[in-house]
Structures are given as structure tokens and as C-alpha cells.
C-alpha positions as CSV (number, residue, x, y, z in Angstrom):
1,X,33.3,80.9,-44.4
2,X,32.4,84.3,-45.0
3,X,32.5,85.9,-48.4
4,X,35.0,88.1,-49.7
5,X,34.3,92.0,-51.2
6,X,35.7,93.0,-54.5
7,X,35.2,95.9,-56.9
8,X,33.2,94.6,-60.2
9,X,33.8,96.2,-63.5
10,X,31.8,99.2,-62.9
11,X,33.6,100.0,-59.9
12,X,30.6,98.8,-57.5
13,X,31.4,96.4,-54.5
14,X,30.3,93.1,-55.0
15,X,30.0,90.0,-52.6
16,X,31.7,86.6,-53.8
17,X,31.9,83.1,-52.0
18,X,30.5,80.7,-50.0
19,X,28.6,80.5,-46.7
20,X,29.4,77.3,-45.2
21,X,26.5,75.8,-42.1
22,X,28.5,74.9,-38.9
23,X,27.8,71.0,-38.1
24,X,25.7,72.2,-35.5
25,X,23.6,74.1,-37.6
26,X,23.2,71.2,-39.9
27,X,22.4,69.0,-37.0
28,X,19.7,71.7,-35.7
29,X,18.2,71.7,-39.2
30,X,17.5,67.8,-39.3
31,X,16.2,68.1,-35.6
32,X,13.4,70.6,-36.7
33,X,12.4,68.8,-39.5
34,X,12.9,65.5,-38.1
35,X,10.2,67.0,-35.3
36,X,7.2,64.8,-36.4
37,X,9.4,61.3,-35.4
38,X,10.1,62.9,-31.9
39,X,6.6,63.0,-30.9
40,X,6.5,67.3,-31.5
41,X,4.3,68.1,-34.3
42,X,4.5,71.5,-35.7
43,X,1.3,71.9,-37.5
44,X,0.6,75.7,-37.3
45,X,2.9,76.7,-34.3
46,X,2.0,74.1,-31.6
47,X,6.2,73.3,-31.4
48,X,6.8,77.0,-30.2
49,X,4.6,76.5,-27.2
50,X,5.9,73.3,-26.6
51,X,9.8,75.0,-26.8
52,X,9.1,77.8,-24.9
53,X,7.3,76.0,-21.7
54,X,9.6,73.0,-21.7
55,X,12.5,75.5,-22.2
56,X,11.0,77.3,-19.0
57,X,10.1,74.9,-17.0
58,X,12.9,72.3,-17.9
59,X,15.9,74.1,-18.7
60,X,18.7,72.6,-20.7
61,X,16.2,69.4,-21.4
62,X,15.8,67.7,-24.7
63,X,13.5,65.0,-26.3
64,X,16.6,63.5,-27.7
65,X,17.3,62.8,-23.9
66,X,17.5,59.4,-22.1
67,X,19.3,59.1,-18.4
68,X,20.9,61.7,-16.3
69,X,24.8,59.8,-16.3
70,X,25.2,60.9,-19.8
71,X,26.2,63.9,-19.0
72,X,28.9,63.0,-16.4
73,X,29.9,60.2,-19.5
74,X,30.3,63.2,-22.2
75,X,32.8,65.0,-20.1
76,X,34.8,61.6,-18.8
77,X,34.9,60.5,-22.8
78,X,37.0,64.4,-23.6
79,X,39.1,63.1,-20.5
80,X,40.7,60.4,-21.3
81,X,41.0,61.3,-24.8
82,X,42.6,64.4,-23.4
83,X,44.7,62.1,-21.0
84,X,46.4,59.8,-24.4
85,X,50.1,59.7,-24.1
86,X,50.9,62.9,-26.1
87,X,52.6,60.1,-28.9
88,X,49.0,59.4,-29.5
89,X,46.5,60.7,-32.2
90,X,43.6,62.5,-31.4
91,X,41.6,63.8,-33.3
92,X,37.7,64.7,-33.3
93,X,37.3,61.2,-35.1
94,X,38.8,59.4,-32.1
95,X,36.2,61.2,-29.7
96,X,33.3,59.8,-32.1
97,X,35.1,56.0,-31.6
98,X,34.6,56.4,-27.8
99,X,31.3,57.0,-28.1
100,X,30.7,54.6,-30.6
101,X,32.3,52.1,-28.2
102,X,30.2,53.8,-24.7
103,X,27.3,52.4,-26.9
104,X,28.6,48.9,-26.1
105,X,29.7,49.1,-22.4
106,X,25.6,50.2,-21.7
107,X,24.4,47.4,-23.9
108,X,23.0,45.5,-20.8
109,X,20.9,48.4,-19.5
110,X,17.4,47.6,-20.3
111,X,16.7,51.2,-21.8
112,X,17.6,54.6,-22.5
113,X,21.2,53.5,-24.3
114,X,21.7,55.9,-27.3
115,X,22.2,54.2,-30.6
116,X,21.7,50.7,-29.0
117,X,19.2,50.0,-31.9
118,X,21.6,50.0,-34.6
119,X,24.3,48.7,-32.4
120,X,27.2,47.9,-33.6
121,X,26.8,51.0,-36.6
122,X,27.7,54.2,-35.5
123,X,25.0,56.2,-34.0
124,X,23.5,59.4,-35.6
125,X,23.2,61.1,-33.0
126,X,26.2,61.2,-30.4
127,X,25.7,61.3,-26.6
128,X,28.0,64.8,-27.1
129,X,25.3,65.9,-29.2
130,X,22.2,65.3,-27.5
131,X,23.8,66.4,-23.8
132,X,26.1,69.4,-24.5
133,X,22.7,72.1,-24.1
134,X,22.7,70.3,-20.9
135,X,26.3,70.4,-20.2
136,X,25.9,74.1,-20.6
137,X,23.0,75.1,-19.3
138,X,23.3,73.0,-15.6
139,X,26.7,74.6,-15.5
140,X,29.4,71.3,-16.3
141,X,30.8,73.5,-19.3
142,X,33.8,76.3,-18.1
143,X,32.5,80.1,-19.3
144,X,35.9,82.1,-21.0
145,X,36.2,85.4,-20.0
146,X,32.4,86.3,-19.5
147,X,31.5,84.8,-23.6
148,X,29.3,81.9,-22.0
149,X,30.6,78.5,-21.9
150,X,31.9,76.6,-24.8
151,X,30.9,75.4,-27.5
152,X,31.4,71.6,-28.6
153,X,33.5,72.4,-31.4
154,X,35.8,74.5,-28.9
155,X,35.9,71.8,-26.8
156,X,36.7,69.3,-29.6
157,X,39.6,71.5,-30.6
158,X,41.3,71.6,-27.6
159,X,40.9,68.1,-27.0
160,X,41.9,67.1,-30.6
161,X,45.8,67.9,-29.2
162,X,45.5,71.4,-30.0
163,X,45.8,72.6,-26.8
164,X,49.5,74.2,-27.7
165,X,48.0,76.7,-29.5
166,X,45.8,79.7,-28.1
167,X,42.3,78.8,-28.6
168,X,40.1,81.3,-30.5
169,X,36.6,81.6,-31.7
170,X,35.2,81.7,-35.2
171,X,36.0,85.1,-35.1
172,X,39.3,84.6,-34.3
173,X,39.6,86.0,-30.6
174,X,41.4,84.8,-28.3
175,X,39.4,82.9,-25.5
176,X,41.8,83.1,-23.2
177,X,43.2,79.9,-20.5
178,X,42.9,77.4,-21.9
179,X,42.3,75.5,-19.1
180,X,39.9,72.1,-18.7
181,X,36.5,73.1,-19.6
182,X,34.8,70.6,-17.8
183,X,33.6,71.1,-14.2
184,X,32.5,67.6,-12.7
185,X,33.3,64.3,-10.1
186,X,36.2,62.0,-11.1
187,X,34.9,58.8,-12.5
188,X,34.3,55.6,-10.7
189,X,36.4,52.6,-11.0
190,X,33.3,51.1,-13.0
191,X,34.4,53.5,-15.7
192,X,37.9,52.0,-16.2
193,X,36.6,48.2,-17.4
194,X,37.0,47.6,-21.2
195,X,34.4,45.8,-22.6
196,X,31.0,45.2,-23.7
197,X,28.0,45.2,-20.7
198,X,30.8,47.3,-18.4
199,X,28.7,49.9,-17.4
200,X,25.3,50.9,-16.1
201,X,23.3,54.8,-15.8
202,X,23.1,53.8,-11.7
203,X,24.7,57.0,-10.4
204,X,27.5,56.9,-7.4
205,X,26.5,58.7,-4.3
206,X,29.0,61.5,-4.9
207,X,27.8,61.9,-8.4
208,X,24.3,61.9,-7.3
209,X,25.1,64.7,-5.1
210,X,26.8,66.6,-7.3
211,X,24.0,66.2,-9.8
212,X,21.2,67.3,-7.9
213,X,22.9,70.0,-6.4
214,X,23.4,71.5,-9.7
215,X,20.2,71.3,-10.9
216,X,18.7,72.5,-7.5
217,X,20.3,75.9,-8.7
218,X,19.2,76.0,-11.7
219,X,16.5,79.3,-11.6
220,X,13.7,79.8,-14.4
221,X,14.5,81.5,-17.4
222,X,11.6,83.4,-17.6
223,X,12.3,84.6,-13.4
224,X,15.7,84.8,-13.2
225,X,15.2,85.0,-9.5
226,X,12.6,82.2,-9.2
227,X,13.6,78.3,-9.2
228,X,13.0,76.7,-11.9
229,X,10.5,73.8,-11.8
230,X,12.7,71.0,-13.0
231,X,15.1,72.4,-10.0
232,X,11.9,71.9,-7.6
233,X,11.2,68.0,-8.2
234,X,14.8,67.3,-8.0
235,X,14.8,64.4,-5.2
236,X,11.1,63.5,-5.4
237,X,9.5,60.8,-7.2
238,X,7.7,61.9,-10.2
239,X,7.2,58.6,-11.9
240,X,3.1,58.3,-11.3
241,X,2.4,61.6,-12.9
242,X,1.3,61.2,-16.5
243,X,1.6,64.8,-17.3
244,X,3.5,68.2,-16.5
245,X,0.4,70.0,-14.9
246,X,-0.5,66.8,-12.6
247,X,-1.9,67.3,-9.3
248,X,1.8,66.1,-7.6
249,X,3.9,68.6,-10.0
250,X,1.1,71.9,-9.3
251,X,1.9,71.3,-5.4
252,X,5.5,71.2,-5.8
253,X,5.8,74.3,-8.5
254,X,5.8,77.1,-5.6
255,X,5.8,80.1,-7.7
256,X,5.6,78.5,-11.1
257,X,2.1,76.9,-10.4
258,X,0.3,79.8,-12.6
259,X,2.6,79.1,-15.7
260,X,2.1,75.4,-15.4
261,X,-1.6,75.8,-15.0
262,X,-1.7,78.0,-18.6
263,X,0.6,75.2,-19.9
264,X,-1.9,72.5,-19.6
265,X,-4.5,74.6,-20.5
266,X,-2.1,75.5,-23.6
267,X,-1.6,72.0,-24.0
268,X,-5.1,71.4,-24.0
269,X,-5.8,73.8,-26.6
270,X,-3.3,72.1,-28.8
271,X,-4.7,68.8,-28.8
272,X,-8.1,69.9,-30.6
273,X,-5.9,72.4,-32.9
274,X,-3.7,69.3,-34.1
275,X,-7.2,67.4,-34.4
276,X,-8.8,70.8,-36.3
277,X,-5.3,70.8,-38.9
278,X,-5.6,66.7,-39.7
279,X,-9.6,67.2,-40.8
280,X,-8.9,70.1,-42.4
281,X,-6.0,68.4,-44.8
282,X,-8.5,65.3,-44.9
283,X,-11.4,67.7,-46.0
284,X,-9.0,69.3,-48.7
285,X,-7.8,66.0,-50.3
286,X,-11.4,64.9,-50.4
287,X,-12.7,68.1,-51.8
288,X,-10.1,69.8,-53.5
289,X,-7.7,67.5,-54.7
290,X,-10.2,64.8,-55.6
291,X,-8.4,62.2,-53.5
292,X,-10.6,59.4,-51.4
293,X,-9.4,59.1,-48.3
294,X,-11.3,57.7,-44.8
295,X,-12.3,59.8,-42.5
296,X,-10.6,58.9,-39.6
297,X,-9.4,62.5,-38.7
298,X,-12.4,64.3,-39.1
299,X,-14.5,61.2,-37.2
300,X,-11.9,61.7,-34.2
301,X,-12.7,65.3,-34.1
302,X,-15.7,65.6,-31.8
303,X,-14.0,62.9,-29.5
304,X,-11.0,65.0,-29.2
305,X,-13.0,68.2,-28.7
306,X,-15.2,66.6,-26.4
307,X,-12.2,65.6,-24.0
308,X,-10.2,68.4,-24.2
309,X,-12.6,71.4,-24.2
310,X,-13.1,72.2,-20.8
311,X,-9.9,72.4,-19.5
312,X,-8.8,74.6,-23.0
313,X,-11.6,76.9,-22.2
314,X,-9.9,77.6,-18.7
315,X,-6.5,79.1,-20.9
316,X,-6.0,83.0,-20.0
317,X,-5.0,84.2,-23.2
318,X,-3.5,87.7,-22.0
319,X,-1.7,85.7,-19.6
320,X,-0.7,83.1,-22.0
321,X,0.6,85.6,-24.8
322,X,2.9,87.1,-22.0
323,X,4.3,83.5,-21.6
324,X,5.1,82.7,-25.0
325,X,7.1,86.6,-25.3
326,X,10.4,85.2,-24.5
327,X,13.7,86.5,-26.8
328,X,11.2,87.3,-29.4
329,X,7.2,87.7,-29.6
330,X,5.4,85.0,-31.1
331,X,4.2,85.5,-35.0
332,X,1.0,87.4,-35.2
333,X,-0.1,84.7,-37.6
334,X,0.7,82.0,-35.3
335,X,-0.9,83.9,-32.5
336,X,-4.1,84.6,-34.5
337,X,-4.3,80.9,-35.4
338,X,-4.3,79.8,-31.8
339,X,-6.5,82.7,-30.9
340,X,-9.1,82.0,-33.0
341,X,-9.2,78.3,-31.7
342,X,-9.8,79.3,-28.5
343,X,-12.4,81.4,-30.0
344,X,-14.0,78.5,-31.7
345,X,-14.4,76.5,-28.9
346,X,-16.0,78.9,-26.6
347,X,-18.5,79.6,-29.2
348,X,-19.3,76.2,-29.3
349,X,-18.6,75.3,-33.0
350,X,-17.6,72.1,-34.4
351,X,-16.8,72.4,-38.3
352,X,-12.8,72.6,-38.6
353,X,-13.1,74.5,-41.6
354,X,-14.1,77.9,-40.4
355,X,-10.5,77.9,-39.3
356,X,-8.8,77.4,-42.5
357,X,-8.2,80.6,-43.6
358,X,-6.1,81.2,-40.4
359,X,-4.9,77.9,-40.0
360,X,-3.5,77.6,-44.0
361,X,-1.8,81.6,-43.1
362,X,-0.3,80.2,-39.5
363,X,1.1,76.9,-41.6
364,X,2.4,78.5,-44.7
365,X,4.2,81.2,-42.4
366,X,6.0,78.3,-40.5
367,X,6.4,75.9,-43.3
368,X,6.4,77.9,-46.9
369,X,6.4,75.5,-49.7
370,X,5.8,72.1,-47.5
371,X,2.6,73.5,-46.1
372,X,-0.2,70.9,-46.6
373,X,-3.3,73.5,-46.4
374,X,-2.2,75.6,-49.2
375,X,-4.4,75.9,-52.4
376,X,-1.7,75.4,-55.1
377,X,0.2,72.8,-56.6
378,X,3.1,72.7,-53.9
379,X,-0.3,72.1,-51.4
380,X,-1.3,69.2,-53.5
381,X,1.5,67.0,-53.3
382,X,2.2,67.7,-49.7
383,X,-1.5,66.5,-49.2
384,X,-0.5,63.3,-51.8
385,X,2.2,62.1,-49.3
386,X,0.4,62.5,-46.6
387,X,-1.1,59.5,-44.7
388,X,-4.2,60.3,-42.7
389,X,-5.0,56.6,-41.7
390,X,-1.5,56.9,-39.7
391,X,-1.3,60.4,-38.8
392,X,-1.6,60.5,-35.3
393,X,-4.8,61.7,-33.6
394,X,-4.7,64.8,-31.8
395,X,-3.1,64.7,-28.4
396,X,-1.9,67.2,-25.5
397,X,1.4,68.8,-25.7
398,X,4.0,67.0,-23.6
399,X,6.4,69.4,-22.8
400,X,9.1,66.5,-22.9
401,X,7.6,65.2,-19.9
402,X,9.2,61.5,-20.7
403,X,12.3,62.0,-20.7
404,X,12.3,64.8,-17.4
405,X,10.8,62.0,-15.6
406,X,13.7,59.5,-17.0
407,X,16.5,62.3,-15.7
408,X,14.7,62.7,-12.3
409,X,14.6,59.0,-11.9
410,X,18.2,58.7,-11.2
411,X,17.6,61.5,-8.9
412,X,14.7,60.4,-6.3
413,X,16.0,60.5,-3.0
414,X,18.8,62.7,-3.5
């Protein structure tokens, strides 16, 4: 809601009311700092090359995603909730029932069924959730009149029986026909069976080809005019590649091979600087805080840097910087940080806290109060929560490798 202006008492205009965060906001908010359980730490900046080369190379993707039929699932759900005799309710509560119950029809899959863990509870996240970037980006969500494609809650309105009325945004404009947002196959017999174990992720040839047919198009965000990688491994069988820079994946790049080179070199780089942050909180509690801990992190430390320096050396950090200058450039701070790591390992040096200085300013930058490295009180009970016999060892950017291979999967062939 936005606020209101008024004149005070002394004839000055003054702001009153509330700001209220849109469910997706909310639900983007718990995401980032639910980051460490999805396998994306953001220590000192590390998530914003992950984002931006995933978001480039994999466009649309998620690491909240699990198999490619979702997204033909998400717009068949709207459908028939759409289709209720027009005596029937609907409302955005009845959408969330139907995907509560989807959550039962995949039950016998062996993997990749979202909210099958807490099964029968209602899921957290809903398949509408996790898949509508998708559903947008690989083109299955309508554009109105040149805005860009709509937005869940748009959708939700319309198919909540309020289809009578013009449709507007936030804003209140118009946005036009108000015609089915959805562009996709009809669904199968299969999805018509009620009950538990009904249905599978195997895809129907028709919706296989209508799949990879849209994500062949799909062109790089950073080349408009250039395919993008994930639309290059559509059909082939990616499954023996354990990263996103493997041998298979460079030959099949075409004109993305360079970026994909710097992005395991990147990736590289941010194993040792997620190794370098974890000794130097372990230092800290030991020296500053007075707290006993093992030292697991900073004994992992010349392992790590051992492994991964070669191929970090090998990052071209002009080349790279151009990379990460996407909508916006990427902090100085942040840069500096990573910078000076690549700096520290060409120079040979293997004590974590001649980075410190930089690595505190990169962490308090993205974190403020929550930053673990900082010298004050709000520093020491971050460091008192934190677990360094279970914080993971440093480890190579993935780029959301797992779950590109899990769409393609469905794909190979095609």
C-alpha cells in the first residue's frame, strides 16, 4: 500500500502509512536468507557470481528446481481450476489445494516430487512458486500489451473467477485481453486419474517436443543474439558431467565456451575464498572472542588451496569483471575482496588473515549486522552461533548444475 501525503501543523507535507511486501517479495526474502540450506553460500559475494553465471548460462533455472513436467503441471493446475463450473468457488486457496494434492498423485516417483517429505502437510514452497521464473522466461506465460508476461498474482486473479472484471496492475492499469495466459500442450489422459501414485515426470512425445523446442530458442542474456548454453545441451546427455565447465559441456558451448571457461576458473577461485572466510571466523573466535574451537577449517585450508589453485590462477580478471557487469556493476568492495584473493594466491601466500581487512568490508557490505568477521559485539554472537565443526569445507561454485542436469534429463533425445 502506498502511503498517503498530508499537510502537518506547520503546513509542511508529511508522509503517513504503511508499506506493505508483496508475497513474492516475502518469499524472495526467505530464499536469500535461506541461501546457506540450498547449497549457495554467500560469505563475501560468492552468491552474485554464482547468480549471474547460472542466470547466463541457464536462464530461467532455479536451485529450488526438480523435473522439467512441472512446468507443463503449473499451467494444467490454473486450467482446470479455471474450467470449475462457474457455481463453483475459486479462489487462490483452491489453487494451493491442487497442488497440495499434485504432491500425492507424484508420490511414487522415486525423486524430485516437491513437498513429498512432509507429505501429507502442505508444502512451503508451491510448484507455482518454484517454476513461474521459468514459466516466464522459456516463454509459457502470455506478455500484455508489450509489459512482459504476468505475474503469478495476475494470473491468480484471473483465475480466482475474476475474470468479469478488467484486469489491472498494482498500479491500476488496465492490462488489456484478458485472454488465457498460458501458452502450452493439452494434457494427457494420465492427468485426468484422481488419486494418489497417478502420475509420473515421464514427458509425452508432444510435450517433449514442445519443451525442447522452447528452450532451444532461448538466447543468452548477456548475447542477446547468441544461444544460450542451457538451449545448446538441450537433447544431449549431460548426466556424466560432474560440473558446468566439463570437458563434454566446453565442446558443446559454441560461442559461450570463453564465459564458461572464466566460470570454472571463477568457481575455482571461490572454493579457497569460502575456505579463506571459515579460518578466518575460526581464527577470530579463537583469538578474539576467547572461544575454543578445533581447527578443522583452518587445517582444511592448504588442502583446499592446494586443489584449487591452478585452475584459479588461470581466471582473467578484466575479462571476468566484464562478466559479472550485468543490470548493475558489482560492489567495489565485493570486487576488491575477490580481487585480492586472486592476488593472494599468485603471490603464493597461505595465512587467511592477510585478507581480513577486505574480506570483513566485502561481508559487512552484504550482510550488515549478521556479518561474522566484524570486530564488535553484533560480530561476536554471530561468531557464538556459528558451528565450524559442521560448516561445510570450501567447495567450487555449482552454478545449479544439479538440477540443469535433472531438467535436461527428461530431455535427452529430443
Amino acid at each position: 500500500m502506498k502511503s498517503k501525503l498530508a499537510k502537518g501543523s506547520s503546513g509542511n507535507i508529511t508522509s503517513f502509512g504503511m508499506t506493505y511486501l508483496s508475497p513474492d517479495a516475502m518469499r524472495d526474502a526467505r530464499k536469500f536468507m535461506s541461501a546457506d540450506q540450498k547449497g549457495v553460500r554467500d560469505e563475501i559475494g560468492f552468491l552474485i557470481v554464482h547468480q549471474r553465471y547460472a542466470d547466463r548460462f541457464f536462464p530461467g533455472t532455479s536451485v529450488l528446481h526438480t523435473r522439467l513436467r512441472y512446468v507443463l503441471f503449473v499451467p494444467w493446475l490454473y486450467r482446470d481450476e479455471f474450467l470449475k463450473p462457474a457455481k463453483a468457488e475459486r479462489t487462490q486457496d483452491s489453487v494451493k489445494r491442487r497442488e497440495y494434492h499434485l504432491t500425492g498423485r507424484l508420490m511414487n516417483e522415486p525423486s524430485g516430487v516437491i513437498g513429498i517429505r512432509n507429505y501429507p502437510a502442505p508444502v512451503e514452497q508451491r510448484p507455482s512458486q518454484v517454476y513461474w521464473g521459468a514459466l516466464q522466461r522459456w516463454g509459457l506465460v502470455r506478455e500484455q500489451d508489450g509489459t512482459g508476461p504476468l505475474s503469478r498474482y495476475q494470473v491468480e486473479r484471473l483465475v480466482s473467477g475474476k475474470s468479469g472484471v478488467p484486469l489491472r496492475d498494482d498500479e491500476g492499469a488496465l492490462l488489456g485481453d484478458a485472454s488465457w495466459p498460458f501458452v502450452c500442450p493439452e494434457p494427457p489422459d494420465e492427468w485426468y486419474r484422481q488419486g494418489e501414485g497417478t502420475l509420473s515426470f515421464k514427458l509425452t512425445r508432444s510435450e517433449r517436443k514442445f519443451l525442447a523446442k522452447r528452450l532451444r530458442s532461448l538466447s543468452s542474456p548477456k548475447n542477446p543474439g547468441a544461444r544460450s548454453l542451457l538451449s545448446l545441451l538441450v537433447g544431449h546427455d549431460v548426466s556424466t558431467s560432474r560440473t558446468a565447465w566439463g570437458p563434454q559441456i566446453r565442446e558443446l558451448a559454441e560461442t559461450e565456451k570463453p564465459a564458461l571457461k572464466r566460470a570454472g576458473y571463477a568457481a575455482a577461485l571461490a572454493a579457497i575464498g569460502r575456505s579463506i572466510y571459515a579460518a578466518q571466523v575460526e581464527t577470530l573466535c579463537d583469538e578474539l572472542d576467547g572461544s575454543k574451537r578445533s581447527q578443522r577449517q583452518r587445517e582444511a585450508l592448504p588442502t583446499i588451496l592446494s586443489r584449487w589453485k591452478n585452475q584459479a590462477d588461470l581466471l582473467d580478471w578484466n575479462a571476468f569483471l566484464d562478466d559479472m557487469h550485468d543490470k548493475s556493476e558489482l560492489s567495489p568492495v565485493v570486487a576488491a575482496a575477490l580481487r585480492d584473493t586472486l592476488a593472494w594466491i599468485r603471490a603464493g601466500h597461505t595465512d587467511p588473515m592477510r585478507l581480513e581487512t577486505v574480506y570483513r568490508d566485502a561481508e559487512i557490505y552484504r550482510k550488515g549486522r549478521r556479518a561474522r568477521l566484524s570486530r564488535n559485539q553484533f560480530g561476536v554472537d554471530q561468531r557464538a552461533d556459528w558451528d565450524n565443526d559442521h560448516h561445510p569445507l570450501g567447495e567450487p561454485l555449482h552454478y545449479r548444475w544439479g538440477q540443469v542436469q535433472m531438467l535436461l534429463k527428461d530431455l535427452v533425445g529430443a
